[in-house]
N, CA, C and O atoms as CSV, one atom per row, in Angstrom:
chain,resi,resn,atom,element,x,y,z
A,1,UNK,N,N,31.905,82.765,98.024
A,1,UNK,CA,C,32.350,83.974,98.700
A,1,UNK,C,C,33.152,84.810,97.707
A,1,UNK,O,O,34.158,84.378,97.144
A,2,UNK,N,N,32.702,85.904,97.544
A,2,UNK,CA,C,33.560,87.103,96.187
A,2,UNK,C,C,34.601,87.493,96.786
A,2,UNK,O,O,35.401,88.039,96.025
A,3,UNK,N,N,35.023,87.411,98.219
A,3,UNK,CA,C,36.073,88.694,98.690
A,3,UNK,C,C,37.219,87.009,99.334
A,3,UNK,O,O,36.511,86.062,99.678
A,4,UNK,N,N,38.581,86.805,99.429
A,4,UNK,CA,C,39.368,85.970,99.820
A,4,UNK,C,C,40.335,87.095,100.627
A,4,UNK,O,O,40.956,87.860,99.888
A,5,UNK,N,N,40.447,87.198,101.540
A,5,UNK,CA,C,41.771,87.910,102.242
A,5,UNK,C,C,42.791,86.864,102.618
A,5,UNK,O,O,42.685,85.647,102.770
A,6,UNK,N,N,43.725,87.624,102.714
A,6,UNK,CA,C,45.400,86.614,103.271
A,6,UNK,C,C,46.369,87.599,102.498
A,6,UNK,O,O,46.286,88.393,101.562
A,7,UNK,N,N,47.542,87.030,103.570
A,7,UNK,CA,C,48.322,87.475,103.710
A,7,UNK,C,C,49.611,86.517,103.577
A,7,UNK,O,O,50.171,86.022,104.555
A,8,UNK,N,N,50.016,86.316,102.214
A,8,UNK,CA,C,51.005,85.306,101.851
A,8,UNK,C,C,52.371,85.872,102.600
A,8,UNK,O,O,52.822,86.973,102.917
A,9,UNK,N,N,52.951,83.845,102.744
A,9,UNK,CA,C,54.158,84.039,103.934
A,9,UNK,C,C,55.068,85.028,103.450
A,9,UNK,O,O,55.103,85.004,102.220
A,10,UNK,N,N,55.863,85.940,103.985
A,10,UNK,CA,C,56.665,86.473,103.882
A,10,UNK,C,C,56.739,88.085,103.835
A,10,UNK,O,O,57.740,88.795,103.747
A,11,UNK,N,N,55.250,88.486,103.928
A,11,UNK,CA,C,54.719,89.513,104.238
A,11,UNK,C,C,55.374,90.337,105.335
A,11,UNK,O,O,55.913,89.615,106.173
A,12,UNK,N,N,55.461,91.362,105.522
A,12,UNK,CA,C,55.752,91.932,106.815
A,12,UNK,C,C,54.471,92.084,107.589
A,12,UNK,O,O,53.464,92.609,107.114
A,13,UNK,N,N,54.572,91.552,108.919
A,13,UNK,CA,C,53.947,91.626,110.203
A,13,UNK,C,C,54.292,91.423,111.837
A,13,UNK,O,O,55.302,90.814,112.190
A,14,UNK,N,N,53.528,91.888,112.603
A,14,UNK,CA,C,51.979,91.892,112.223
A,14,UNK,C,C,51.827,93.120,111.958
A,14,UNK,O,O,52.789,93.868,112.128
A,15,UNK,N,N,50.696,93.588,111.521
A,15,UNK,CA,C,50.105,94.589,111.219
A,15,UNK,C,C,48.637,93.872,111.575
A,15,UNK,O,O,48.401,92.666,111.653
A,16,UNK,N,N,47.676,95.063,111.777
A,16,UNK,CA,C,46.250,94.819,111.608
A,16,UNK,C,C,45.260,94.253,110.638
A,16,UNK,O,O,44.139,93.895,110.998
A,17,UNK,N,N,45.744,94.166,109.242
A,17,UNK,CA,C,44.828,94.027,107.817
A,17,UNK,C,C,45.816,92.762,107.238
A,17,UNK,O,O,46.912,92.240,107.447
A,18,UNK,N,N,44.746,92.666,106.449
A,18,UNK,CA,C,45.609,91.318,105.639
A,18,UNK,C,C,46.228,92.263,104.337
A,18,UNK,O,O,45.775,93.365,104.027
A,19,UNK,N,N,47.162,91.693,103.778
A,19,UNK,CA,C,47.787,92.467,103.037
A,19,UNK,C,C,47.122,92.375,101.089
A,19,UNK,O,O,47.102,93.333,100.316
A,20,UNK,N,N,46.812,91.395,100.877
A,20,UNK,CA,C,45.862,91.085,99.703
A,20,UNK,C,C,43.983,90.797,100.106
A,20,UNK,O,O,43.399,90.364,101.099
A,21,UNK,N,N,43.560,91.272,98.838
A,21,UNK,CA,C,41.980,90.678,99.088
A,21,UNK,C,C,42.241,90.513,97.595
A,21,UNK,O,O,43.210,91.044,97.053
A,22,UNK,N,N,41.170,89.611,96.810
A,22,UNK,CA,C,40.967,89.059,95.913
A,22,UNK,C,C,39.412,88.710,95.674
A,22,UNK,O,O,38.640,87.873,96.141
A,23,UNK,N,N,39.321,89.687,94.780
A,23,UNK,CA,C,37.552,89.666,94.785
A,23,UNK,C,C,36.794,89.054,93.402
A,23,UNK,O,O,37.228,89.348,92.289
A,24,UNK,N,N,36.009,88.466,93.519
A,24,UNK,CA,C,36.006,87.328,92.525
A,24,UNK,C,C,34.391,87.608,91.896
A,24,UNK,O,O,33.736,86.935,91.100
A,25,UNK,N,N,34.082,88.820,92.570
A,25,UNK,CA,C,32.563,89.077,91.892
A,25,UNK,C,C,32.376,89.553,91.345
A,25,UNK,O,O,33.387,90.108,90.915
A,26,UNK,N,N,31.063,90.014,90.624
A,26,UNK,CA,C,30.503,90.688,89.277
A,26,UNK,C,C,30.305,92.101,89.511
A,26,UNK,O,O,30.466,92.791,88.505
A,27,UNK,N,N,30.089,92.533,90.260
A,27,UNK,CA,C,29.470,93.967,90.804
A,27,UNK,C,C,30.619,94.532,91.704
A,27,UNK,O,O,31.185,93.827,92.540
A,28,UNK,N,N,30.903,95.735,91.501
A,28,UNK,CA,C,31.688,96.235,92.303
A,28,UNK,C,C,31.094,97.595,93.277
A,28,UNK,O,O,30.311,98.250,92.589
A,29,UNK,N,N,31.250,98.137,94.577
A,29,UNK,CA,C,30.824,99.055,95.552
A,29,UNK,C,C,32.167,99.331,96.134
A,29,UNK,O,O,33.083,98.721,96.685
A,30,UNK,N,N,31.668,101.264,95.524
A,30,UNK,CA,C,32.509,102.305,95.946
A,30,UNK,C,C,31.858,102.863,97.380
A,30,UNK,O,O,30.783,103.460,97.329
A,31,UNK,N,N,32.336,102.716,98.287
A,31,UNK,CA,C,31.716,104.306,99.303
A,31,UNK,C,C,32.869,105.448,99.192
A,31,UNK,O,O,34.086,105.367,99.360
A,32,UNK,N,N,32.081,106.477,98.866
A,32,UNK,CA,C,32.799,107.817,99.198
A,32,UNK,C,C,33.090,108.122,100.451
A,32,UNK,O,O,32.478,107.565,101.362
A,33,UNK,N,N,34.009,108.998,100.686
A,33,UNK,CA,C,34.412,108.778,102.372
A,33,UNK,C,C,33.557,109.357,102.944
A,33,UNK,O,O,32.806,110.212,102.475
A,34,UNK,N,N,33.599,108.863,104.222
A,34,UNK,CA,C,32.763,108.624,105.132
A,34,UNK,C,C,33.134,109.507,105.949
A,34,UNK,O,O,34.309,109.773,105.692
A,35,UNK,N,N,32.596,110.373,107.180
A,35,UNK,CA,C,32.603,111.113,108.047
A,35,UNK,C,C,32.272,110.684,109.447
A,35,UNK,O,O,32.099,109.496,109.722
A,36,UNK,N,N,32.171,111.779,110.448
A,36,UNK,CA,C,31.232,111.535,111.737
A,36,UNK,C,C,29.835,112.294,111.746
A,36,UNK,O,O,29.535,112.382,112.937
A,37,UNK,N,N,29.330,112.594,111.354
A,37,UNK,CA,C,28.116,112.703,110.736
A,37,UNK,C,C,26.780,112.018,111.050
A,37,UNK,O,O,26.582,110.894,110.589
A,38,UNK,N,N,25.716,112.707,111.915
A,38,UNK,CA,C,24.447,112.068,111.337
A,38,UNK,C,C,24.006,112.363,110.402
A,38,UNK,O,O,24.670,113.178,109.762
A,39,UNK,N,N,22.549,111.852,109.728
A,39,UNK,CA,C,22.135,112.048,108.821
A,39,UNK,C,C,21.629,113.353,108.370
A,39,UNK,O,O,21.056,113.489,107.289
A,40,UNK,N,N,21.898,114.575,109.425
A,40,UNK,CA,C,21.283,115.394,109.654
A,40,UNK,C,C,22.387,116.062,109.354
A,40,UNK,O,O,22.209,117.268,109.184
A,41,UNK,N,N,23.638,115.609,109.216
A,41,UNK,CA,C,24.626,116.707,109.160
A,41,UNK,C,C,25.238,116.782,110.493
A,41,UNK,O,O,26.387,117.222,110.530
A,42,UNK,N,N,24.925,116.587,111.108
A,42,UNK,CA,C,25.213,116.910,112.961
A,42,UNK,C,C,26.650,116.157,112.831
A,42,UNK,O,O,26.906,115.079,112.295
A,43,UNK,N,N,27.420,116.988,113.433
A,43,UNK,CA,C,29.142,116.824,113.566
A,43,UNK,C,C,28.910,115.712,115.099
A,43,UNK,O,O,28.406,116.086,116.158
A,44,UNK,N,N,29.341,114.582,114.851
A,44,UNK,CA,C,29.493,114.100,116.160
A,44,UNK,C,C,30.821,113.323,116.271
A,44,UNK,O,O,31.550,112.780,115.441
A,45,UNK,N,N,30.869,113.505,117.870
A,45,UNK,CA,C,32.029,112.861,118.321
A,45,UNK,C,C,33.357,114.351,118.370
A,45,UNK,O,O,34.576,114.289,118.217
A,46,UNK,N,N,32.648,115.307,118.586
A,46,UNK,CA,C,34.223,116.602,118.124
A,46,UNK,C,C,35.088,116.290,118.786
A,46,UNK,O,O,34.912,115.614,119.799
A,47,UNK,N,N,36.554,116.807,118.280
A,47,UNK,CA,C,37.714,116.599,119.075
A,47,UNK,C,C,37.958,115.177,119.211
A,47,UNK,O,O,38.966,115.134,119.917
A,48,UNK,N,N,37.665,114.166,118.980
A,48,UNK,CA,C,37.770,113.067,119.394
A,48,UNK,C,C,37.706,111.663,118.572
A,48,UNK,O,O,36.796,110.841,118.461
A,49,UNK,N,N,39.512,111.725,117.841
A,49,UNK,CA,C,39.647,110.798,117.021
A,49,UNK,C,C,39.152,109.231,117.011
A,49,UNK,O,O,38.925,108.672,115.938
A,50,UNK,N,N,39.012,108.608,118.173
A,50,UNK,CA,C,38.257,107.395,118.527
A,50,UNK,C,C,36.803,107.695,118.426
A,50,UNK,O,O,36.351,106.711,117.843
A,51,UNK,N,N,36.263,108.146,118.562
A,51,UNK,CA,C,34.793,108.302,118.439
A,51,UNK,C,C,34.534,108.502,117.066
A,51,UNK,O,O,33.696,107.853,116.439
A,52,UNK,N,N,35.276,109.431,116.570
A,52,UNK,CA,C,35.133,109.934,114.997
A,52,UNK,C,C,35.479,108.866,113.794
A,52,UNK,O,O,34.945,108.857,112.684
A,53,UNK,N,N,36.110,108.308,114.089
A,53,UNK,CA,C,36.494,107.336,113.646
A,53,UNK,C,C,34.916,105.761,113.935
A,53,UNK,O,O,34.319,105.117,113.072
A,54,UNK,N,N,34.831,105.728,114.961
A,54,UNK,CA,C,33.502,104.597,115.196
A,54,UNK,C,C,32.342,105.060,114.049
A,54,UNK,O,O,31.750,104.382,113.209
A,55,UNK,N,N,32.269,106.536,114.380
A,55,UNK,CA,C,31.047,106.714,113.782
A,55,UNK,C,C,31.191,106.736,111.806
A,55,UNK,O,O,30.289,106.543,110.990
A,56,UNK,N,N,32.288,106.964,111.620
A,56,UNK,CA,C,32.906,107.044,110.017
A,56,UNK,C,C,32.331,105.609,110.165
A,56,UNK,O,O,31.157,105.482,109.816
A,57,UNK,N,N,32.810,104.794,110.508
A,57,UNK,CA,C,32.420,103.389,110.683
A,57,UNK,C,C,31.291,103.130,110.192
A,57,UNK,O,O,30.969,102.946,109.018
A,58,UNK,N,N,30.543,103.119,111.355
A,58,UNK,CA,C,29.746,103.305,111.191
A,58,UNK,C,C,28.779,103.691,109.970
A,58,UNK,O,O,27.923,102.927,109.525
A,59,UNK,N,N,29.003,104.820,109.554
A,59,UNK,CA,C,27.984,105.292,107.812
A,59,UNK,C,C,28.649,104.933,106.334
A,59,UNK,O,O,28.430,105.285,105.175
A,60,UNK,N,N,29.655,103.971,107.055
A,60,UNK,CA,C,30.670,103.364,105.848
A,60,UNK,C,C,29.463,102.070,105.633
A,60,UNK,O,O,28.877,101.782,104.590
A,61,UNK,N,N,29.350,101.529,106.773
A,61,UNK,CA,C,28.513,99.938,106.762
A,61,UNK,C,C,27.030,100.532,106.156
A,61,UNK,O,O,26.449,99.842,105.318
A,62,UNK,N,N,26.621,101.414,106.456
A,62,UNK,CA,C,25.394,101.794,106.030
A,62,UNK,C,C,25.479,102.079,104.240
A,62,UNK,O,O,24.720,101.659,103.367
A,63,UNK,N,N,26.494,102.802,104.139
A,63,UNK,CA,C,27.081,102.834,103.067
A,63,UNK,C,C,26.746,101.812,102.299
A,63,UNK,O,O,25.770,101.845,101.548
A,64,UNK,N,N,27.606,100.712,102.434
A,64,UNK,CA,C,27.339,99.271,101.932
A,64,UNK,C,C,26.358,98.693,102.291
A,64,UNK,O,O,25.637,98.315,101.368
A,65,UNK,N,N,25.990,98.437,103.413
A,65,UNK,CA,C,24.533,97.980,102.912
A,65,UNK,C,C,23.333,98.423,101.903
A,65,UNK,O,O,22.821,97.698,101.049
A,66,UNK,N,N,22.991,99.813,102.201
A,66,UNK,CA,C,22.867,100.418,100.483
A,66,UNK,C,C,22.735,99.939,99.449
A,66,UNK,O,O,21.776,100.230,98.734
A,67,UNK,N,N,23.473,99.253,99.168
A,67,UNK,CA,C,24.072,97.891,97.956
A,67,UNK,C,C,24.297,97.043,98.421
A,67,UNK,O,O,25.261,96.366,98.065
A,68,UNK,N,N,23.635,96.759,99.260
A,68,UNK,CA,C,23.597,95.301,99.894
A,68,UNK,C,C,24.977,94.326,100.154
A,68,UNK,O,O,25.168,93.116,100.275
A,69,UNK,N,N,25.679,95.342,100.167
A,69,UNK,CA,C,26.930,94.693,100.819
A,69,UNK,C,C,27.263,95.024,102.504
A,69,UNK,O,O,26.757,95.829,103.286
A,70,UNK,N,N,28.430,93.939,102.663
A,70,UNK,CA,C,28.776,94.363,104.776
A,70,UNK,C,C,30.471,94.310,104.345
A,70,UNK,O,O,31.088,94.232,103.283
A,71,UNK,N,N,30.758,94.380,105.491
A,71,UNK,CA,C,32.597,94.645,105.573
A,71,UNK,C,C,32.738,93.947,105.099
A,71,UNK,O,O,33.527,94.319,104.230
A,72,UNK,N,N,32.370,92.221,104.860
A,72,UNK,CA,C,32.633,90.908,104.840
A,72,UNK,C,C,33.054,90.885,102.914
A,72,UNK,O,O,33.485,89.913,102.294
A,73,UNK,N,N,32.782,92.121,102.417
A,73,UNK,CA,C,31.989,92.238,100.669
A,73,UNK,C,C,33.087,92.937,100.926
A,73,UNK,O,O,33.504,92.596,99.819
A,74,UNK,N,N,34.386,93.926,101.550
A,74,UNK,CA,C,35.413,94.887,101.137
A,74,UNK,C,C,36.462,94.351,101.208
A,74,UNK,O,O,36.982,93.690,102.107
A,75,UNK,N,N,36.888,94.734,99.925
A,75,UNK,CA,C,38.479,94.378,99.624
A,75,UNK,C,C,39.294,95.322,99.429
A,75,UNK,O,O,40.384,95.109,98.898
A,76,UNK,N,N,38.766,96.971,99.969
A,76,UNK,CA,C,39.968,98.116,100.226
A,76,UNK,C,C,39.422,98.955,100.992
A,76,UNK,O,O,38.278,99.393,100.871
A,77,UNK,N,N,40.331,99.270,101.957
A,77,UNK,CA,C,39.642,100.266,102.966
A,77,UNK,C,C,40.939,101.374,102.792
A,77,UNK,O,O,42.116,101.232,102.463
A,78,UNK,N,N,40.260,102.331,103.113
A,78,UNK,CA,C,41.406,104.000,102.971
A,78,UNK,C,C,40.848,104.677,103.995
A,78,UNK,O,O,39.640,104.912,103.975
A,79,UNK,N,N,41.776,105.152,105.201
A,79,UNK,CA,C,41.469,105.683,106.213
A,79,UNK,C,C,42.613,107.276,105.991
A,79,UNK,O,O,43.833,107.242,105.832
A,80,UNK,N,N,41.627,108.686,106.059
A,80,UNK,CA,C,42.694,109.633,106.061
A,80,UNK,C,C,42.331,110.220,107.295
A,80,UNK,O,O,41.184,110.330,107.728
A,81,UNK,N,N,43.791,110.738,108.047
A,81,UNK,CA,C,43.240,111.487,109.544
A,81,UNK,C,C,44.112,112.379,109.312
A,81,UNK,O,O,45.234,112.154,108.858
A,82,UNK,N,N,43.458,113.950,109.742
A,82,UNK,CA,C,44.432,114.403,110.098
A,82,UNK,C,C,45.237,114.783,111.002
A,82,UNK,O,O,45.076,114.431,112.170
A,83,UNK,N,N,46.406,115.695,110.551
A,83,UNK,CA,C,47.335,115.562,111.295
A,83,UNK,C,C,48.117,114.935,111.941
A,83,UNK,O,O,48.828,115.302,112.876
A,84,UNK,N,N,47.950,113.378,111.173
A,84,UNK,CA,C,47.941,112.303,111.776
A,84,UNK,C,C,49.449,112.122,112.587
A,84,UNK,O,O,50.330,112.456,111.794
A,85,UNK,N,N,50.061,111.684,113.967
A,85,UNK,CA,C,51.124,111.487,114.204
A,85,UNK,C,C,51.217,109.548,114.738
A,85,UNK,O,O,50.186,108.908,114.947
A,86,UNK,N,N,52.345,109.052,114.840
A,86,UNK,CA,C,52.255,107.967,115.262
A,86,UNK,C,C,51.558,107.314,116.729
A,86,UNK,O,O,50.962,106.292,117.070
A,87,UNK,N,N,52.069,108.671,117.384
A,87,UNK,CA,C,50.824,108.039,118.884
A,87,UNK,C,C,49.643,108.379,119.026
A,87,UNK,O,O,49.209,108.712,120.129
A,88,UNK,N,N,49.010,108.362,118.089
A,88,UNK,CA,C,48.026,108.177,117.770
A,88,UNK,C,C,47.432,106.732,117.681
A,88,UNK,O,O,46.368,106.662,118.296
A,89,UNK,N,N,47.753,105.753,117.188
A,89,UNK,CA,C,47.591,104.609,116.824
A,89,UNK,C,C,46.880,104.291,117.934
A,89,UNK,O,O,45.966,103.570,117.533
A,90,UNK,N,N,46.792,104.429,119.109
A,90,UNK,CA,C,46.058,103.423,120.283
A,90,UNK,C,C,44.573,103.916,119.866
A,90,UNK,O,O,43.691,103.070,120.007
A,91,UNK,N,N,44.200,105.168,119.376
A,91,UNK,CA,C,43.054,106.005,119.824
A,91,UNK,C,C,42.368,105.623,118.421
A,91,UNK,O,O,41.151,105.501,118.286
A,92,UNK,N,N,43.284,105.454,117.424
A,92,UNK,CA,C,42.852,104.778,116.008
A,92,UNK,C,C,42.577,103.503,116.439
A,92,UNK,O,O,41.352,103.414,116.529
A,93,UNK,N,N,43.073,102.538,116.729
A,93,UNK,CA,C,42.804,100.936,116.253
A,93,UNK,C,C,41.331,100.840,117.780
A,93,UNK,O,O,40.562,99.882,117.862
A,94,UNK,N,N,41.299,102.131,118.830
A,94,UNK,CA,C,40.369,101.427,119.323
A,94,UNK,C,C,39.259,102.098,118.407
A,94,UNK,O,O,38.600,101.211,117.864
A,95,UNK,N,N,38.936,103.067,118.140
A,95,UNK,CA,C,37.664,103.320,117.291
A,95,UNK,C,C,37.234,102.119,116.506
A,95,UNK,O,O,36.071,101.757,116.328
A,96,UNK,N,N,38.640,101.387,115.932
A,96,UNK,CA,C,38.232,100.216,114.914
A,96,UNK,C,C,37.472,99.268,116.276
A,96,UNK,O,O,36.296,98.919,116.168
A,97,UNK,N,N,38.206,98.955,117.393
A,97,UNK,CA,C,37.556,98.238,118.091
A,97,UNK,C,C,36.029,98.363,118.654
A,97,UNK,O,O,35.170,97.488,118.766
A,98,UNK,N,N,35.989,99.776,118.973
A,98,UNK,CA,C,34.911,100.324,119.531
A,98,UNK,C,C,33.414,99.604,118.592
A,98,UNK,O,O,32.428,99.263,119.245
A,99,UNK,N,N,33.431,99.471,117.254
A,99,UNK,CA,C,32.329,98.793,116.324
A,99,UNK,C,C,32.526,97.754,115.450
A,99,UNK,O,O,31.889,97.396,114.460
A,100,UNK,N,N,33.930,97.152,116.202
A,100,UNK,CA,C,34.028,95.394,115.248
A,100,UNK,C,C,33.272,95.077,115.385
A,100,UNK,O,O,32.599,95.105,114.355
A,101,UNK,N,N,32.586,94.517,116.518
A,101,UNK,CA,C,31.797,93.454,116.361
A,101,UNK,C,C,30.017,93.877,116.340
A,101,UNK,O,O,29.148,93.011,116.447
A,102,UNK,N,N,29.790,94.999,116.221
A,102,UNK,CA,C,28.316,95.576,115.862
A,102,UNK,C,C,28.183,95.866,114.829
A,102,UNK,O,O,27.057,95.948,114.340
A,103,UNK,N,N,29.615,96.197,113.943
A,103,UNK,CA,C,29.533,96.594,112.320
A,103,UNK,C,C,29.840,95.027,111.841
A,103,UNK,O,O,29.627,94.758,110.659
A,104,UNK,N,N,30.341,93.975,112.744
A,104,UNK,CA,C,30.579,92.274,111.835
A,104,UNK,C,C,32.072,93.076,110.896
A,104,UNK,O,O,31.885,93.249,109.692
A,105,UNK,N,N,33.502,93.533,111.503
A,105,UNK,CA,C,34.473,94.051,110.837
A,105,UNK,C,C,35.263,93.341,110.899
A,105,UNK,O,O,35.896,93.318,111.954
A,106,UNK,N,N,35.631,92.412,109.827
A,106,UNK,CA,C,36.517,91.263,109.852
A,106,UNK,C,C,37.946,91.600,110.626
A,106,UNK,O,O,38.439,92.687,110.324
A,107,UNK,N,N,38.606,90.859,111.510
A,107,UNK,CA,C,40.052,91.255,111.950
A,107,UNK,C,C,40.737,89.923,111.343
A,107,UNK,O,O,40.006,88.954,111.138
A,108,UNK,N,N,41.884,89.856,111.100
A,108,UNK,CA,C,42.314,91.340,110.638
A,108,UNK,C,C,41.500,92.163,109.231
A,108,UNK,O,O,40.753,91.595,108.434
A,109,UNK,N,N,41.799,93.289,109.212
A,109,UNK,CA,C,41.226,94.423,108.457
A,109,UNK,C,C,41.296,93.695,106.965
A,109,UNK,O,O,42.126,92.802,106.794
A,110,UNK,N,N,40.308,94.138,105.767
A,110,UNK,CA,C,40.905,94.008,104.530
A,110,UNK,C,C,42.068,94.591,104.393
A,110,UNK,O,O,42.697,94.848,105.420
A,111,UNK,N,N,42.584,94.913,103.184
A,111,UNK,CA,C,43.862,95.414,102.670
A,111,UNK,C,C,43.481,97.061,103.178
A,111,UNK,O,O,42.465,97.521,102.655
A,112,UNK,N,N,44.056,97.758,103.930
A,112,UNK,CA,C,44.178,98.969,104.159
A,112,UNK,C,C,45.346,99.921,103.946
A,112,UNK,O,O,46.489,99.468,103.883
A,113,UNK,N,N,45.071,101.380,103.819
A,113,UNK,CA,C,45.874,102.282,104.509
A,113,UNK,C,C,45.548,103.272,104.936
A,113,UNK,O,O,44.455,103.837,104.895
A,114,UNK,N,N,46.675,103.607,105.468
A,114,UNK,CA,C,45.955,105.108,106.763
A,114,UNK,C,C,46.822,106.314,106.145
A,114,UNK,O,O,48.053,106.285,106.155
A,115,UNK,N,N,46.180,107.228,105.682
A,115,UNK,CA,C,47.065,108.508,105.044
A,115,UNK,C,C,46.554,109.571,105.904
A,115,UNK,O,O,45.358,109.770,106.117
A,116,UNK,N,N,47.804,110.437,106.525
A,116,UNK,CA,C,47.447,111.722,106.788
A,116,UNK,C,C,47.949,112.385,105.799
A,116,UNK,O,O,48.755,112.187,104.890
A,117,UNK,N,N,46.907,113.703,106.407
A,117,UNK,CA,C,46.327,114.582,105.659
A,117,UNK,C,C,46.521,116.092,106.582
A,117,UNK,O,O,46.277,116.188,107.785
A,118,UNK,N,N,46.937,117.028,105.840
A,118,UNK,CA,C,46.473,118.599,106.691
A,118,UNK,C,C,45.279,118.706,106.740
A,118,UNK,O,O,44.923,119.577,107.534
A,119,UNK,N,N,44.231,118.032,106.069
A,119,UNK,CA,C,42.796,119.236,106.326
A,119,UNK,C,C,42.054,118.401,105.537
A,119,UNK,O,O,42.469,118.045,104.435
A,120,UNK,N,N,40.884,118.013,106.030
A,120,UNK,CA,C,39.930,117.422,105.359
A,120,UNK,C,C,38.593,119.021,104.984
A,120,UNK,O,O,38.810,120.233,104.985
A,121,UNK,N,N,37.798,118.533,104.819
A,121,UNK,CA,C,37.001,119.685,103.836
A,121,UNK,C,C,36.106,120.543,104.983
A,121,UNK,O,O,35.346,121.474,104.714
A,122,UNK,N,N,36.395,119.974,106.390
A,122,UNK,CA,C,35.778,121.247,106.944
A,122,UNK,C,C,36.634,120.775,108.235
A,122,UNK,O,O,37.141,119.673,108.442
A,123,UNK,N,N,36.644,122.168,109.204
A,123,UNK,CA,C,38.010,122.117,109.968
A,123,UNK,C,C,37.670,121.083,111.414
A,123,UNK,O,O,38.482,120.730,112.269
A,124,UNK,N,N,36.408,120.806,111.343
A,124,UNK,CA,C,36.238,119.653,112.927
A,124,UNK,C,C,35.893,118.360,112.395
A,124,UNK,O,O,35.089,117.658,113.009
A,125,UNK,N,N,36.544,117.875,111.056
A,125,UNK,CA,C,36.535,116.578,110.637
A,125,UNK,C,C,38.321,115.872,110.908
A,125,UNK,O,O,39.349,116.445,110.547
A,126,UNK,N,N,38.263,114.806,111.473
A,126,UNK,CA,C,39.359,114.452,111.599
A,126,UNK,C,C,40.165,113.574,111.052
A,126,UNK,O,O,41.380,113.399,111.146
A,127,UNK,N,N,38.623,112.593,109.973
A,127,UNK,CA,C,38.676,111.415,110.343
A,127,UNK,C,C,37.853,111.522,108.963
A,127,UNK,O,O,36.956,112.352,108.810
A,128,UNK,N,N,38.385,110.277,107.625
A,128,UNK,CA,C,37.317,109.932,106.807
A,128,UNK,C,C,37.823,108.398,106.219
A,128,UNK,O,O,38.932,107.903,106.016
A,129,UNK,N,N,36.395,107.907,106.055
A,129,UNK,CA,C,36.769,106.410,105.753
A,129,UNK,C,C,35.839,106.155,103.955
A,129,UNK,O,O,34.684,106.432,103.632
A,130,UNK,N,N,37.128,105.451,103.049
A,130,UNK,CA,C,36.716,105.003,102.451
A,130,UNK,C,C,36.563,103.633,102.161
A,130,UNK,O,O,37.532,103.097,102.697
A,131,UNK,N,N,35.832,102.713,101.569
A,131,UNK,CA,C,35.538,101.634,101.329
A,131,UNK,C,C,35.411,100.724,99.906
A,131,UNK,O,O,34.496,101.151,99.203
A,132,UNK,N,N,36.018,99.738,99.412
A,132,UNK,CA,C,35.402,99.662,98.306
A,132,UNK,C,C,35.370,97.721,98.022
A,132,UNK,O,O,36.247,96.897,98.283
A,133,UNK,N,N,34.278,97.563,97.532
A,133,UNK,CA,C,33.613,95.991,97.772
A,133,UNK,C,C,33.928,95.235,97.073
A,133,UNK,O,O,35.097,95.484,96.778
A,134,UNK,N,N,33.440,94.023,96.360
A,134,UNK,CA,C,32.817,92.996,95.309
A,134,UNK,C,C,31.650,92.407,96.114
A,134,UNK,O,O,31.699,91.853,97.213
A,135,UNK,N,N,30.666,92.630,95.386
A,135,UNK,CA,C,29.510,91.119,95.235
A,135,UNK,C,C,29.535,90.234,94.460
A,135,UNK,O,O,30.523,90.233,93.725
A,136,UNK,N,N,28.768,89.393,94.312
A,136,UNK,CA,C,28.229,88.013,93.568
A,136,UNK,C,C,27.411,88.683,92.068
A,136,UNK,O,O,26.883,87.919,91.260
């Protein structure tokens, strides 16, 4: 297995993600961030940080598979939202919920963070996910 997560004692928690990954493979996979987006371009999910967020998800795993990697292969995830405020968090961690277990999204999370942002690159994006792997 290339990717080891944990979270050595003394860590602050809980939190959602493990706080280290340790990737032990030859090949490395970047995804560029990810959107709500079909393939078509089609804005989906508007207004609606839980949805927008599933579907970022979503073309993140596609992403990696691509290169034949799955979540199981990431050892950094970067989530930017904007405008982000703290009560927010319920509407964030369910999007993560909304495609754990159809995207196979390890819980807890690899090593993450969540950065807001004023403005992603067009004004009904809310939500972008980056990813980055090891293989064998």
């Amino acid at each position: 297995m290339p990717v080891q997560l944990l979270t050595p004692e003394g860590m602050f928690q809980p939190v959602p993600y493990h706080h280290v990954a340790i990737g032990t493979g030859s090949r490395q996979v970047h995804v560029a961030g990810q959107i709500a987006r079909d393939a078509q371009g089609t804005p989906l999910a508007p207004g609606d940080l839980t949805g927008q967020l599933a579907h970022a998800l979503r073309n993140t795993a596609r992403g990696l598979a691509g290169a034949g990697a799955t979540f199981d292969d990431v050892v950094r995830l970067r989530f930017f939202v904007v405008g982000w405020q703290p009560n927010q968090m319920g509407a964030f961690m369910a999007g993560i919920d909304e495609v754990a277990d159809e995207l196979a999204i390890p819980r807890p999370l690899p090593p993450a963070s969540l950065i807001g942002v004023d403005y992603l690159f067009e004004p009904d994006v809310l939500v972008e996910v980056e990813a980055s792997a090891v293989l064998d």
